[in-house]
TIDOMAR-169837 format. One record per residue (C-alpha): residue number from 1; x, y negated, z negated; residue in three letters. Coordinates in pm, whole numbers. Example, Ala and Ser with C-alpha at 12.3 -4.5 7.8 and 13.67 -1.06 7.14 Angstrom:
2
1|1230|450|-780|ala
2|1367|106|-714|ser
END
This chain:
299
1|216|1916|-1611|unk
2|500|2033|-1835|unk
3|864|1932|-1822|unk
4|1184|2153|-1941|unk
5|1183|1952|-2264|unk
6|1585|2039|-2297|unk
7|1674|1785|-2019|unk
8|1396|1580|-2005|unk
9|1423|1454|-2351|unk
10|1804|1311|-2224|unk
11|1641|1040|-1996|unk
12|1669|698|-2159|unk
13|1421|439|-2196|unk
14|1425|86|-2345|unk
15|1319|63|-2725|unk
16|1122|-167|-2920|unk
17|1192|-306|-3250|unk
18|963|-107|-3468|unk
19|1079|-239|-3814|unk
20|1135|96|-3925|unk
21|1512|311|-4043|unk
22|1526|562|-3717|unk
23|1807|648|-3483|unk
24|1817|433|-3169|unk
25|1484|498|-2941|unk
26|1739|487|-2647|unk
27|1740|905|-2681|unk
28|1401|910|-2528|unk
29|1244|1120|-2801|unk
30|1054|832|-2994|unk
31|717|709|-2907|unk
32|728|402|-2752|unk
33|428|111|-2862|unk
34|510|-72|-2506|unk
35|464|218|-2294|unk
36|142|379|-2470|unk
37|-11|39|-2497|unk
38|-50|41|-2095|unk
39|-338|294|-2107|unk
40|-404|365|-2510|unk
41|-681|582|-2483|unk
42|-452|831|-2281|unk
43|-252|867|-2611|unk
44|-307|1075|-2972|unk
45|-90|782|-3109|unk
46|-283|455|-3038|unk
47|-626|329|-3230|unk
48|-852|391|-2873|unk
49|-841|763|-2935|unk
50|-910|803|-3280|unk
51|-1264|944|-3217|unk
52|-1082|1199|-3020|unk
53|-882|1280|-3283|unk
54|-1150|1350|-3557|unk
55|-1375|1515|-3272|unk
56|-1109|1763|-3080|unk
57|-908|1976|-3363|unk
58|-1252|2208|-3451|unk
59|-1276|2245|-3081|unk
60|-939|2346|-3047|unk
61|-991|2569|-3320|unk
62|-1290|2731|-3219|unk
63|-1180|2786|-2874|unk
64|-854|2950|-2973|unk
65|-1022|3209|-3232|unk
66|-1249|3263|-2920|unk
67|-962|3369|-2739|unk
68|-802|3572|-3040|unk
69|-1135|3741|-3059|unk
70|-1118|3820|-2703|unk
71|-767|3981|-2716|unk
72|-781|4141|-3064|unk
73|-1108|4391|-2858|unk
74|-895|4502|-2591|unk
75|-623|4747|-2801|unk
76|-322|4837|-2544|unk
77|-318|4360|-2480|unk
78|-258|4387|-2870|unk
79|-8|4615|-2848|unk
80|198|4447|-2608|unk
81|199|4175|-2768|unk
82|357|4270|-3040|unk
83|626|4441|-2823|unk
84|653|4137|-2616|unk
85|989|4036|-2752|unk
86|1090|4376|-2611|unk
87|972|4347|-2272|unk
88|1169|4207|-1943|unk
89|965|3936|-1773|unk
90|851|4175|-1508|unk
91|657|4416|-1780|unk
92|498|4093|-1923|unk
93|364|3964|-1614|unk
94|72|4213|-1568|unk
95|-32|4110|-1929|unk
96|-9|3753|-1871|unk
97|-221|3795|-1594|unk
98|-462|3952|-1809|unk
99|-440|3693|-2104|unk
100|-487|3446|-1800|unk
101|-866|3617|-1729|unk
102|-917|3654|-2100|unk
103|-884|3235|-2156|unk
104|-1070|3145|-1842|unk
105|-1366|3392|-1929|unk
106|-1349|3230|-2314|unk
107|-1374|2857|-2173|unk
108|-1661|2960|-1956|unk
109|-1512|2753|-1689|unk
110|-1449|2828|-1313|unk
111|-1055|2966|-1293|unk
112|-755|2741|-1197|unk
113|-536|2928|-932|unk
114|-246|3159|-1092|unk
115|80|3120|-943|unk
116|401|3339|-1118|unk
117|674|3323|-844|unk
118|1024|3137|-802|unk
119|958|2961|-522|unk
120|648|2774|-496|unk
121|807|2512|-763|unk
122|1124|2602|-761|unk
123|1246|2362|-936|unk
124|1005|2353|-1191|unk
125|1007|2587|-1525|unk
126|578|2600|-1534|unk
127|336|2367|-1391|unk
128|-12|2255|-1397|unk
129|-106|2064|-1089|unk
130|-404|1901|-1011|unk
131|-547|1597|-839|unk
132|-773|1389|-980|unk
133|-957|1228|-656|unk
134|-977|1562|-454|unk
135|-1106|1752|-799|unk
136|-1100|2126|-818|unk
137|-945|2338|-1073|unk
138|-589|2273|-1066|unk
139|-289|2516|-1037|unk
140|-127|2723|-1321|unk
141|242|2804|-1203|unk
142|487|3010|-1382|unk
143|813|3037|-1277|unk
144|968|3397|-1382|unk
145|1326|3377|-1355|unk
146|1391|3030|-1506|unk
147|1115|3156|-1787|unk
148|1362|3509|-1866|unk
149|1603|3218|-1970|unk
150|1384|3127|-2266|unk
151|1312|3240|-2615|unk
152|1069|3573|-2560|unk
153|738|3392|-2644|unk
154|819|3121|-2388|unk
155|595|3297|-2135|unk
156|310|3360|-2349|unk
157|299|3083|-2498|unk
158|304|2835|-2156|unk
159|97|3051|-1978|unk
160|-203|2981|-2243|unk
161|-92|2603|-2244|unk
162|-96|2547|-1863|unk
163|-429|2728|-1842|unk
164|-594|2539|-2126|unk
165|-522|2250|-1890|unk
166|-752|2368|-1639|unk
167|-1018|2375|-1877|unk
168|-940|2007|-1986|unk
169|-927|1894|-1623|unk
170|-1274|2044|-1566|unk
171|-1406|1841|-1875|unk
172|-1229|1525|-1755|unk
173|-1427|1546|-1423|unk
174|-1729|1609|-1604|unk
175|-1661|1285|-1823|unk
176|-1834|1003|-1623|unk
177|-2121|1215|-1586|unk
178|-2141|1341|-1956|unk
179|-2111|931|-2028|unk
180|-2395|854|-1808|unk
181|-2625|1096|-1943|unk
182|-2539|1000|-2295|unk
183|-2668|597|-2152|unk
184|-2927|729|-2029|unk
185|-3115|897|-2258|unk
186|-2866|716|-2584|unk
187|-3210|872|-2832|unk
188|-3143|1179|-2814|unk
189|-2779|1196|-2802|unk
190|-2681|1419|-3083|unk
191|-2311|1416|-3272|unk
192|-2225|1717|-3070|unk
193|-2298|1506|-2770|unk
194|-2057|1229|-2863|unk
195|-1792|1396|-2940|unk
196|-1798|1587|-2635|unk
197|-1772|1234|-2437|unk
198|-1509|1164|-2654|unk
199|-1266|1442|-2602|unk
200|-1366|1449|-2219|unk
201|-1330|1074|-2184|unk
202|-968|1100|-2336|unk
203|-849|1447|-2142|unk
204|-972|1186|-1803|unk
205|-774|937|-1926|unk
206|-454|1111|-2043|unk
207|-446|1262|-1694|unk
208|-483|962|-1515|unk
209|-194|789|-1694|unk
210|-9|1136|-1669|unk
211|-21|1049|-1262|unk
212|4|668|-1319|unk
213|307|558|-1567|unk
214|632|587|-1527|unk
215|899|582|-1827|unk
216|718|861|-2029|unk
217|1039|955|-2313|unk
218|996|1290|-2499|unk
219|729|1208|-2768|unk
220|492|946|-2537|unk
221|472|1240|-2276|unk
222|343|1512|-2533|unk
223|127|1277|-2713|unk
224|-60|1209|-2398|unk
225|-396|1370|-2516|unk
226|-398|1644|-2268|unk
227|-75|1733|-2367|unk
228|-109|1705|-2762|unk
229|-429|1931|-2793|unk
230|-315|2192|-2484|unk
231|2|2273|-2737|unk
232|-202|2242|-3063|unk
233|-403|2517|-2887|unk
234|-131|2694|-2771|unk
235|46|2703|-3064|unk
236|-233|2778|-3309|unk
237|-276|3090|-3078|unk
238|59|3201|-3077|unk
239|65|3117|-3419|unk
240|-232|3363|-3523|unk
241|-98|3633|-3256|unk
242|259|3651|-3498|unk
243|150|3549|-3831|unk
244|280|3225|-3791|unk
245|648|3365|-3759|unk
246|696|3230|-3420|unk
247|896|2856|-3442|unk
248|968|2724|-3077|unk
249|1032|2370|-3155|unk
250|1076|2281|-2827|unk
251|685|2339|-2772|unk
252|540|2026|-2816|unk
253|614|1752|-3073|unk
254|508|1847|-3482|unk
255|164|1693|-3434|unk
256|93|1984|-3234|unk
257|277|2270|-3424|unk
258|240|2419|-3767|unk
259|461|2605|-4005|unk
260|492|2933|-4129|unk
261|162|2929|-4337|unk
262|-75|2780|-4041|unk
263|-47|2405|-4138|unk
264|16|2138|-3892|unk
265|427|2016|-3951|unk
266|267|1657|-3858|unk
267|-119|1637|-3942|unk
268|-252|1295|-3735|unk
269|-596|1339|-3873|unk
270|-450|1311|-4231|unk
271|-216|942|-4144|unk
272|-547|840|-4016|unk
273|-584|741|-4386|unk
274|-312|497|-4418|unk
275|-294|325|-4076|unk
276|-413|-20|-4252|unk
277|-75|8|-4408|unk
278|113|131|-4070|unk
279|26|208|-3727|unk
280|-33|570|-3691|unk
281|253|577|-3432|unk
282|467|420|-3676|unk
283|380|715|-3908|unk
284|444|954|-3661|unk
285|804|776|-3576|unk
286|894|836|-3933|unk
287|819|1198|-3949|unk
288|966|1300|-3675|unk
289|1296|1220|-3779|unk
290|1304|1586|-3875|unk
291|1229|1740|-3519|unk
292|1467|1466|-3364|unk
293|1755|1621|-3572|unk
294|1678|1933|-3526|unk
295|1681|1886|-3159|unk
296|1984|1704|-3158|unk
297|2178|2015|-3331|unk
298|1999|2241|-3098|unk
299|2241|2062|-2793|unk
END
């Protein structure tokens, strides 16, 4: 699931006192300990999903130069990409639809269904949906018109996101059964094995506490760890597709984007380090001051 970050980062939410110099928490854009604490290994932030941390950013990695190899072999895709800023919604769709096939065939996983219309969410911008008890592979909806309004790699860019969702949803049902192999046979488990649990057990959990808590401001929501690596993969796409001179700070918070020279703006694996002095959402709190003011003049 993805929200139109514009107004959804206006709702208000109670703060805690975090002991540290930020503008008031009441904006909704600051993680919040409280929240994240109900279900902590749903969130990049809290000590439960460290392992997921250290395992999933290579995986990201290789899955998005996967894709990039995928699209750089098919010649008129490249193309219009690099026109994309020049194209109307309508001329991208078609190409969407075939970055869409492109992704799913790169995952190796069964395909989510592909909906680009403006009326089965209507009021929605894009959409994953999915439903954890009945399984299945979810829905990827884009919404056309209200996705015109955006900046020109808006489409692109959400349509990869939504659909790497898919794949994590598929991984999350597979966690249980990944962890009771692993018991099973705990011998031969190799470090490959573990860290696959480990990023499958936290996509499962994100998703449940994506369907479960309520309260969610700006930064909890896209630190949820579905969220944080579906934009880290997004962007580092997008990033590689434009030579990294693409900035849509609206797409995720700066643990999952990276600057002009392919460097994360907020590198989690690197505050792992110091989190005996303070809490790595603490760390994060404090470096986000910069994409909270940048927000703030973007309104």
């Amino acid at each position: 699931m993805t929200f139109r970050f514009q107004t959804f980062a206006a709702r208000a939410f109670l703060s805690l006192a975090m002991g540290l110099s930020l503008p008031s928490l009441t904006d909704g854009f600051y993680a919040n300990e409280t929240l994240q604490r109900q279900a902590p290994d749903a969130f990049a932030l809290q000590p439960e999903a460290h392992d997921f941390l250290v395992s999933a950013y290579a995986l990201t990695i290789k899955d998005g130069d996967r894709l990039l190899g995928l699209i750089a072999e098919d010649k008129a895709l490249t193309n219009a990409i690099q026109q994309w800023p020049e194209m109307t919604i309508e001329q991208q769709i078609p190409w969407l639809k075939k970055v869409f096939a492109l992704e799913v065939r790169s995952f190796g996983t069964k395909a989510p269904q592909l909906i680009i219309d403006n009326h089965s969410y209507a009021n929605k911008m894009v959409y994953f949906d999915f439903d954890i008890e009945a399984g299945g592979n979810g829905i990827v909806y884009l919404n056309p018109d209200k996705l015109a309004e955006e900046e020109a790699y808006a489409s692109l860019a959400f349509l990869i996101h939504e659909t790497r969702h898919s794949y994590q949803f598929q991984q999350a049902l597979n966690a249980n059964a990944n962890a009771n192999a692993n018991d099973s046979d705990s011998d031969s488990d190799s470090d490959s094995d573990s860290e696959i649990v480990a990023i499958s057990a936290g996509y499962l959990a994100a998703f449940k506490a994506q369907k479960q808590l309520k309260g969610f401001g700006f930064s909890d929501f896209l630190t949820l760890l579905n969220e944080f690596e579906a934009f880290q993969y997004g962007n580092y796409v997008i990033g590689q597709l434009t030579d990294w001179q693409i900035d849509m700070i609206n797409m995720g918070t700066f643990a999952s984007q990276f600057d002009n020279q392919g460097q994360l703006k907020i590198d989690l694996n690197t505050l792992l380090a110091n989190v005996d002095e303070l809490s790595l959402l603490a760390q994060y709190n404090e470096l986000a001051k910069e994409q909270f003011e940048l927000r703030q003049r973007q309104q």
